[in-house]
N, C-alpha and C positions, 0 to 999 in steps of 0.2 A: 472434488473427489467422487463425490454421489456421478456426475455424469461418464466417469472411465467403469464403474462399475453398471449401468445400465446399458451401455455399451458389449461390457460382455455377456450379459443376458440374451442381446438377441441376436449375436452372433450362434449362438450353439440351438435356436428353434429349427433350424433348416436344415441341418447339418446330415442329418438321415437322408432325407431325402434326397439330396442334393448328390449324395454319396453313391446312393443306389442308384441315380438318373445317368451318372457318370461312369457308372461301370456298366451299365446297360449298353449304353454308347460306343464304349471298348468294345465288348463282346458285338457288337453289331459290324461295325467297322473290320475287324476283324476277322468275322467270314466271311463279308464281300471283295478283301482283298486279300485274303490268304487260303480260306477253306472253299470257298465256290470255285476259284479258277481253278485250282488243283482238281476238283470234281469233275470239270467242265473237260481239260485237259486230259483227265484217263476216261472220261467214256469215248473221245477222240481216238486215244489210240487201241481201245478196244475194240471199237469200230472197223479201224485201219486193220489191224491184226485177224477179224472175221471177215474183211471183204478181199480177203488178199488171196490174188488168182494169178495161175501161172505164167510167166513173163514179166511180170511187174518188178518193178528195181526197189531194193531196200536196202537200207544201213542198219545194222546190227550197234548193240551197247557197246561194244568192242572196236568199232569202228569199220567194219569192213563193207566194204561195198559191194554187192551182188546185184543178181537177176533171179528172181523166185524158179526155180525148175522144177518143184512137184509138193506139194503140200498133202503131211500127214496130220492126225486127228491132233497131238499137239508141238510136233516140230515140221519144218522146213527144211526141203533142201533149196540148198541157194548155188548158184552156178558162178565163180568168180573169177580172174582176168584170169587167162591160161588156163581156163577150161577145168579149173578144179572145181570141184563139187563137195559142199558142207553141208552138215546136219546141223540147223541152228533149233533150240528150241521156241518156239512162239515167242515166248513173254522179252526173249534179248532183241526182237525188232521193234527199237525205235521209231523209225517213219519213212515215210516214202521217199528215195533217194532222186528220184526225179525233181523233188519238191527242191530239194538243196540246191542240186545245179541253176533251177531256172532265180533263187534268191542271192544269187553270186553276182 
């Protein structure tokens, strides 16, 4: 009997610690695959969205496919098949539509 109870005495010495080692780990793991890429991926497209000059092909949040035609301080016109022309605002282009074709 004496050795089941000595037993649980030193199970519970570590117990802190071991708690706190293990949530640290969480929390680590966790921003390298969930909070860093996401960071990584919008300085990308903020990027993309400041260097974007006239001619250049983009896909909108919506899905539509254009040719950038004249860029204002914070939308876009985009030129699309049949010669239409939209106001899209900055933040609904996604990314370089050139990019998509050549990953097809």
């Amino acid at each position: 009997m004496d050795y089941i109870f000595l037993m649980q005495g030193q199970g519970e010495q570590g117990g802190g610690t071991s708690m706190l080692l293990m949530m640290g780990m969480i929390v680590v793991v966790f921003y390298f695959f969930m909070i860093r890429p996401q960071m990584k991926k919008r300085k990308e497209l903020v990027k993309f969205r400041d260097e974007l000059k006239k001619g250049d092909k983009v896909l909108t949040i919506g899905g539509i496919h254009g040719k950038v035609a004249d860029i204002k301080e914070d939308a876009v016109i985009i030129e699309t098949e049949g010669q239409m022309r939209l106001k899209i605002d900055k933040n609904a282009l996604i990314r370089d539509a050139s990019e998509i074709m050549v990953q097809k």
